[in-house]
MARTIFI-683470 format. One record per residue (C-alpha): residue in one letter; x, y, z. Coordinates in steps of 0.25 Angstrom, whole numbers, padded with zeros to 4 digits, always signed. Layout:
BEGIN
AXYZ...
% end
This chain:
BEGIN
X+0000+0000+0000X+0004+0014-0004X+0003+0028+0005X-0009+0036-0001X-0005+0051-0006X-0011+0064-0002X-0009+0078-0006X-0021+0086+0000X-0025+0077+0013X-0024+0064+0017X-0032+0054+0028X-0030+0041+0034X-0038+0031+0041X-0041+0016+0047X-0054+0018+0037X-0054+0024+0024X-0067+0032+0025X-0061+0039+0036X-0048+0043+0028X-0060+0047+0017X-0067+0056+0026X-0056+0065+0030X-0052+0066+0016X-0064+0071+0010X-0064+0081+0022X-0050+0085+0018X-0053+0085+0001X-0065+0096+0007X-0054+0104+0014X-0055+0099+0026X-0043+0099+0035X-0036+0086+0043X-0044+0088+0056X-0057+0089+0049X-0055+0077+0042X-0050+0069+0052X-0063+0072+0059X-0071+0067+0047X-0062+0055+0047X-0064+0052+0061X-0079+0053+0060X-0078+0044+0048X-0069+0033+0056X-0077+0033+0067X-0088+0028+0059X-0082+0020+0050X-0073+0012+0059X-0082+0010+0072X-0071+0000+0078X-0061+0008+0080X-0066+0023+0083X-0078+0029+0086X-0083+0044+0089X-0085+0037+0106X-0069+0035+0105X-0058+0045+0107X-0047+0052+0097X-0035+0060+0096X-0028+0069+0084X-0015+0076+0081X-0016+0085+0071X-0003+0095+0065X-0007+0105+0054X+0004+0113+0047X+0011+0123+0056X+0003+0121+0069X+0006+0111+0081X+0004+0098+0082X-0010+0096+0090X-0019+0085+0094X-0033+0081+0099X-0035+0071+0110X-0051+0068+0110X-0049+0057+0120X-0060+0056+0131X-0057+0055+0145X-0064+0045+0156X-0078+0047+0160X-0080+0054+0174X-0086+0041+0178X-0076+0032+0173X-0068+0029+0188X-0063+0016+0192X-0072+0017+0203X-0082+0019+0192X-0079+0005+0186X-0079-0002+0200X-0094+0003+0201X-0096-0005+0188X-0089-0018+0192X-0077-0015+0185X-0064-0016+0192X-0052-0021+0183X-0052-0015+0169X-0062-0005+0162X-0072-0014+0151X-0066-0012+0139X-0081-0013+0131X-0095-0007+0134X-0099+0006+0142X-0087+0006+0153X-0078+0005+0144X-0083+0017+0139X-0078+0028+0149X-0071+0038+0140X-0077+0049+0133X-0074+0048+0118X-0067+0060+0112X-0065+0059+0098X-0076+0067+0095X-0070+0079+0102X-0058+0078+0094X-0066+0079+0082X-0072+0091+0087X-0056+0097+0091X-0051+0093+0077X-0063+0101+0071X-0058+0112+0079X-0044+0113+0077X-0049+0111+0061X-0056+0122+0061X-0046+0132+0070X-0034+0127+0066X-0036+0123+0053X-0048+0130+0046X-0058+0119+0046X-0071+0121+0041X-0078+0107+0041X-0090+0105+0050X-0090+0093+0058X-0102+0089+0049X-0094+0087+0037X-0083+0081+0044X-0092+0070+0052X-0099+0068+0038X-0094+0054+0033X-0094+0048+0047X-0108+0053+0049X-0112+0046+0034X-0104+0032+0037X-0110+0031+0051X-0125+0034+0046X-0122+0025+0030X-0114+0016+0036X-0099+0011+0032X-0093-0002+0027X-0088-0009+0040X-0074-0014+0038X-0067-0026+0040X-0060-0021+0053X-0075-0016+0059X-0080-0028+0055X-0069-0039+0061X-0066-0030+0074X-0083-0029+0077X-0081-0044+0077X-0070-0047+0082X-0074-0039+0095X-0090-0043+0094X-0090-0051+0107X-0086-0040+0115X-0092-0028+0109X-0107-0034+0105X-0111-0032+0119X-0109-0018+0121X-0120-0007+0120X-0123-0003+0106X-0112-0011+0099X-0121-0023+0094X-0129-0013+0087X-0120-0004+0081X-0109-0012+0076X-0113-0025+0074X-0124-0031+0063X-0133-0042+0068X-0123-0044+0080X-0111-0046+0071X-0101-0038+0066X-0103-0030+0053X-0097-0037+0041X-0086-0030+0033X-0093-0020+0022X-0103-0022+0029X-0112-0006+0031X-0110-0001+0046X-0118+0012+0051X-0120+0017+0064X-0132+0028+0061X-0129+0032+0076X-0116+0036+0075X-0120+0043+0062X-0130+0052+0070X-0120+0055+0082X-0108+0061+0070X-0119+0068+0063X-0123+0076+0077X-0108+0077+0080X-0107+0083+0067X-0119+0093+0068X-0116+0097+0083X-0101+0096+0085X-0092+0084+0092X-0097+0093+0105X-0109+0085+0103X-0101+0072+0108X-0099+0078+0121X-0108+0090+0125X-0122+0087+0115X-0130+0080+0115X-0124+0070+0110X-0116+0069+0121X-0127+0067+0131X-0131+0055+0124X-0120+0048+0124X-0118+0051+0138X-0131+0045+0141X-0128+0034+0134X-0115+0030+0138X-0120+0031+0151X-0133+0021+0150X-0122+0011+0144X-0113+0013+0156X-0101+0021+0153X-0097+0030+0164X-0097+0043+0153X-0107+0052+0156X-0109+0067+0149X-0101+0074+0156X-0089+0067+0153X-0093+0071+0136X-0095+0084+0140X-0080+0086+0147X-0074+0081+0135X-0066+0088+0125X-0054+0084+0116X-0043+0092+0120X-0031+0097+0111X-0017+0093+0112X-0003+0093+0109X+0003+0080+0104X+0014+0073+0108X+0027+0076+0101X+0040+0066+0097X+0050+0072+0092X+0056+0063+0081X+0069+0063+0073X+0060+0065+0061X+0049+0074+0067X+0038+0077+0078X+0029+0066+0079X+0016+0068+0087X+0007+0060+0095X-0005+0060+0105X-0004+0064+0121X-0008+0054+0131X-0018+0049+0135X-0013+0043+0122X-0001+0035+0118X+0004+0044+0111X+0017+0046+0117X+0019+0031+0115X+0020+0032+0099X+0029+0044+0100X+0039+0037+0109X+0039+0025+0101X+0044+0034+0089X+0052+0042+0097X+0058+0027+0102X+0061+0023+0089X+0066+0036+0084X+0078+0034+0093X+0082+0019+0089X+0084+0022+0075X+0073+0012+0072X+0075+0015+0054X+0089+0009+0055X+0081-0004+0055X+0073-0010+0044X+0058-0006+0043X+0049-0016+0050X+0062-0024+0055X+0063-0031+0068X+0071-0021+0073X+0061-0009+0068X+0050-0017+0074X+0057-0021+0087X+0060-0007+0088X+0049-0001+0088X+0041-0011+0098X+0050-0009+0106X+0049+0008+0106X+0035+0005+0107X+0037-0005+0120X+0045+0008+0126X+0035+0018+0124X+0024+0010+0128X+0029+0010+0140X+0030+0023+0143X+0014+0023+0139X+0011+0013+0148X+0016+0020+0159X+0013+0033+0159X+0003+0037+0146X-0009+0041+0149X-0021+0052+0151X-0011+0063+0153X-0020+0070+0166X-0013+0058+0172X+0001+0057+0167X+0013+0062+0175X+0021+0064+0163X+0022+0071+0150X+0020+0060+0138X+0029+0069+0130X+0042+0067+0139X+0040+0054+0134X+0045+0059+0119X+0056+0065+0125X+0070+0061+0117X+0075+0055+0130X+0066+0048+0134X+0064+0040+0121X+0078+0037+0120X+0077+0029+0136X+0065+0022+0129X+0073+0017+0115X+0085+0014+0124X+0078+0004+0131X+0072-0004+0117X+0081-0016+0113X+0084-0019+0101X+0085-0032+0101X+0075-0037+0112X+0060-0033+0113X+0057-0028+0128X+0045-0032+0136X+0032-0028+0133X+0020-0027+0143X+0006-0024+0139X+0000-0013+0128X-0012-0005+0130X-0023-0013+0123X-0031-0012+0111X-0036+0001+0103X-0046+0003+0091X-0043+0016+0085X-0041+0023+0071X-0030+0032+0068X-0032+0043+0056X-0026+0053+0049X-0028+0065+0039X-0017+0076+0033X-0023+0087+0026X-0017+0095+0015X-0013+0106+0025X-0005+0096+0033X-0014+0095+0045X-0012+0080+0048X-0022+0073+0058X-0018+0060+0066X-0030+0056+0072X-0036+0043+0081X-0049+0040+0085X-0052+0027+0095X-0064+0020+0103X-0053+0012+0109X-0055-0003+0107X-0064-0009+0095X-0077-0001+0097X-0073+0005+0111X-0083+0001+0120X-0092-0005+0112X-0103+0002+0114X-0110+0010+0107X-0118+0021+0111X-0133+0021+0107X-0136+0034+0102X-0125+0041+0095X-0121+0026+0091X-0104+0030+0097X-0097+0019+0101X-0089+0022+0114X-0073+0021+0117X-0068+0011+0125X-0056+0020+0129X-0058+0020+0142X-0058+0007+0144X-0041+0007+0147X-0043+0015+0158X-0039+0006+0171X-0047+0004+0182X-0033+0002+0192X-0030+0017+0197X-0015+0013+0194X-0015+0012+0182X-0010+0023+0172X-0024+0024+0164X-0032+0023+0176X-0047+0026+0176X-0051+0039+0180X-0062+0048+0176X-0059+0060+0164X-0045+0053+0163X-0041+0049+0148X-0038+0036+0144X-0024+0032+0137X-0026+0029+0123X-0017+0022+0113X-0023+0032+0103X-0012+0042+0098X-0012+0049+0081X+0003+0051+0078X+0008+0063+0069X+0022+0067+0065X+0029+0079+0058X+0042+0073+0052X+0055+0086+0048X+0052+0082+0035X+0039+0088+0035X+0031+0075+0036X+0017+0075+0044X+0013+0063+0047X+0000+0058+0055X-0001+0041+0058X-0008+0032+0068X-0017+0019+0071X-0024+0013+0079X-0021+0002+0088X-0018+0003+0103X-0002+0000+0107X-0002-0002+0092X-0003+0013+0089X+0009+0018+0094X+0016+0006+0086X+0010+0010+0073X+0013+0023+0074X+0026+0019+0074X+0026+0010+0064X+0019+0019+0054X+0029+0032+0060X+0042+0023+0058X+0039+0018+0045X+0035+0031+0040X+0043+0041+0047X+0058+0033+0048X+0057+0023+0036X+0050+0031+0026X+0036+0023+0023X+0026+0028+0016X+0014+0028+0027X+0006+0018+0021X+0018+0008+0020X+0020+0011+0035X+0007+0007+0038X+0006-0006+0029X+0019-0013+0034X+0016-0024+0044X+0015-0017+0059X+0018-0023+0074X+0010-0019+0088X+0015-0022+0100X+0005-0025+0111X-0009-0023+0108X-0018-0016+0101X-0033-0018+0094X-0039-0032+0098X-0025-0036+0104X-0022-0041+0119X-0009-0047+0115X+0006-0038+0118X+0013-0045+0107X+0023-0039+0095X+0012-0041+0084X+0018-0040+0070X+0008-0041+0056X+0013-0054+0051X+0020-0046+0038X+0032-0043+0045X+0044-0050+0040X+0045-0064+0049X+0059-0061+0051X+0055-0048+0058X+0045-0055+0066X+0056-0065+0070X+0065-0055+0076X+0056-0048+0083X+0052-0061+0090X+0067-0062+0093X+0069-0049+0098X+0056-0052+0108X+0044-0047+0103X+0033-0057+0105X+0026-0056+0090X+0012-0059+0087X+0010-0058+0071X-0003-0051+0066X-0011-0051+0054X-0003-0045+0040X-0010-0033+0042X-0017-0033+0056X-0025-0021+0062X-0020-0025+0075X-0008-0015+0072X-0016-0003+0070X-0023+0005+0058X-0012+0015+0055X-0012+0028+0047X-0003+0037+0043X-0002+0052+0034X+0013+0056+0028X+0012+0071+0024X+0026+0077+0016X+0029+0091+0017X+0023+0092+0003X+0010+0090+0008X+0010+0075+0003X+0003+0066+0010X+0005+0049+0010X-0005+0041+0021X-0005+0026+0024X-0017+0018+0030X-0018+0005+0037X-0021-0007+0029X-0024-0013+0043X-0037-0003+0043X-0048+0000+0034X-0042+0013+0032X-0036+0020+0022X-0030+0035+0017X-0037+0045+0011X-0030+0056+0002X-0029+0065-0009
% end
């Protein structure tokens, strides 16, 4: 597969129609963050089991001349949502990862399409109303869209668990099964709840009255969220995270993400000289597993809502302190590795306009379908976010009311010296960071194309999607050699499918100085790039 070409604007995503919505929003002179709203939308409906407009997201966004800034649209614990709270409800070792307790987060990601809109219209002369921009969404949710093979096999793969949850019999599954491929899905709900966010405002989600009824109804399903904690939402602004590399400035999300991990990972790498081995080598692998096994570390010890961290996640980036973590890889022996975070369903997107403004965006119900259920009035499915909150006060992500959840969602952005901007990502709990690293390393310090970075056969170590395992797993397409030697060299290897979406659908947008663009979309996905 070869890198699309743009000249004029450029989008990617884990589903075509959503690369095709903020396009067509660019050819009508829309900018970056308005088509990344349309796009967003569009995912939302079109790929029900990985995101949802009940879920949270975050952006980075860099327009020409101005500073790099960023949205986090993450929704804190529900006032009610204590340990104590849980104990009430018989709960007492973990937080249920489906049905209404697992939903006690307030979903963001509406707020940040209303802050992108925003800072379109302030910063970068927007003129689209939010009607245009929901358009497509609101038309595939009400006539229905083609369900794809990964919608399809994940409904049933997960049907046991998920059937029994309030709403989700009826709205994603026909006649008690899952939809068949090609098959038409609509959710005419859904379709009402865009088309009143559209005429009202996202301030419709959290102080209308929309908000009040899905206050009411999460609370007569039993989730501890009630009105007041929609009304004290709001996304808020920030300043990314910044590594300085020896080929530019890459930049990545604050915690409550892990943000900082994929950074330190490159920052890692950039100090062991990592292109004076062989792309996709033992030693380039090895290499990078291990960097990722360093930085890791640092994320489960300290990463998390930052009202509760005692330290600042960008001393982590300092030069020094890289260098004490790639001092302690071995070349030649893999180090002991513990546990990862767990699983993640998330898409990853992103749009270059012909300005420049690049968007790096991620939108996430947490695991397949969040919570699983469904809410039913607006038709919203609901996050599970909150569901990796711990019920022990020790721990570093430990329940407490209005405190953020730590996410493994984080959209990566780089400015290279050369003049390059380049925004990639996925999805894919502990994967994400790893994928970013492979997409940055093979684009970045070997010189491929994005699309060719994509395409070559990826590892993950630890879990991610559907996985409880904490193994090496490698896509079966790597050379067996290179497989042999990192089974000598210690890594316990678990081979995966040629091209498996357990490592993540990736993304990725190169812009040249000259204004030409190349993008890359996962095979993995059903996505594609949209360009012209």
């Amino acid at each position: 597969m070869q890198a699309k070409w743009g000249m004029q604007g450029m989008a990617v995503a884990p589903h075509s129609l959503a690369a095709e919505s903020a396009l067509a929003v660019l050819k009508e002179g829309g900018n970056a963050l308005e088509a990344m709203v349309a796009a967003a939308a569009t995912i939302a409906v079109v790929y029900p089991h990985m995101n949802s407009i009940g879920g949270d997201s975050f952006w980075l966004i860099h327009a020409p001349g101005k500073a790099i800034g960023g949205i986090d649209a993450c929704g804190a614990a529900a006032s009610l949502a204590s340990r104590q709270w849980y104990f009430d409800q018989g709960i007492t070792e973990a937080i249920p990862f489906r049905g209404p307790l697992a939903a006690n987060t307030v979903a963001g990601t509406i707020s940040g399409w209303g802050a992108a809109q925003r800072l379109s219209q302030k910063c970068l002369g927007g003129k689209l109303p939010l009607t245009r921009l929901l358009a497509d969404g609101i038309y595939y949710a009400e006539n229905g869209i083609p369900v794809t093979h990964s919608q399809s096999s994940l409904t049933a793969k997960k049907l046991k668990e998920l059937e029994p949850q309030p709403g989700f019999a009826e709205t994603f599954l026909v006649a008690g099964q899952s939809p068949k491929t090609g098959s038409i899905f609509k959710q005419a709900r859904l379709a009402k709840t865009l088309h009143r966010i559209a005429q009202y405002g996202t301030e419709e989600y959290y102080r209308g009255a929309l908000a009040n009824v899905i206050a009411q109804e999460l609370q007569t399903l039993g989730s501890p969220i009630r009105l007041s904690d929609l009304h004290r939402h709001e996304a808020k602004l920030i300043d990314p995270l910044r590594l300085t590399h020896s080929l530019g400035s890459v930049y990545n999300m604050t915690p409550p993400t892990q943000g900082v991990v994929s950074l330190m990972i490159l920052g890692i790498l950039d100090r062991l000289d990592l292109q004076r081995f062989k792309l996709d080598s033992a030693e380039y692998v090895h290499l990078c597993v291990e960097a990722t096994k360093q930085a890791f570390k640092i994320r489960d010890q300290f990463i998390t809502d930052p009202a509760y961290m005692h330290c600042d996640s960008q001393d982590f980036l300092k030069p020094a302190f890289l260098q004490k973590l790639a001092d302690a890889i071995d070349l030649n022996k893999a180090l002991p590795w513990g546990q990862g975070k767990g699983p993640a369903d998330t898409i990853w997107m992103g749009v270059v306009d012909k300005q420049g403004c690049a968007v790096s965006f991620i939108q996430s119900i947490y695991h397949e379908f969040g919570a699983g259920i469904v809410l039913p009035t607006s038709g919203i499915n609901w996050q599970n976010r909150g569901c990796s909150f711990s019920l022990n006060p020790a721990s570093l992500n430990a329940l407490e009311p209005l405190r953020k959840p730590f996410h493994t969602l984080n959209p990566a952005l780089a400015l290279f010296k050369d003049g390059r901007t380049m925004v990639y990502g996925t999805m894919g709990g502990d994967g994400q960071p790893q994928t970013q690293c492979a997409v940055f390393t093979r684009t970045a310090v070997y010189g491929l194309d994005p699309q060719a970075a994509i395409s070559r056969p990826r590892w993950l170590l630890g879990r991610t999607w559907g996985q409880t395992s904490d193994s090496l797993k490698l896509e079966s397409r790597f050379d067996s050699q290179v497989i042999s030697d990192l089974a000598a060299l210690g890594h316990e290897i678990e081979l995966l499918n040629d091209f498996d979406e357990t490592v993540g659908h990736a993304g990725c947008i190169m812009r040249e100085p000259s204004g030409v663009l190349r993008g890359g979309w996962d095979p993995r996905s059903d996505g594609g790039v949209a360009a012209y």
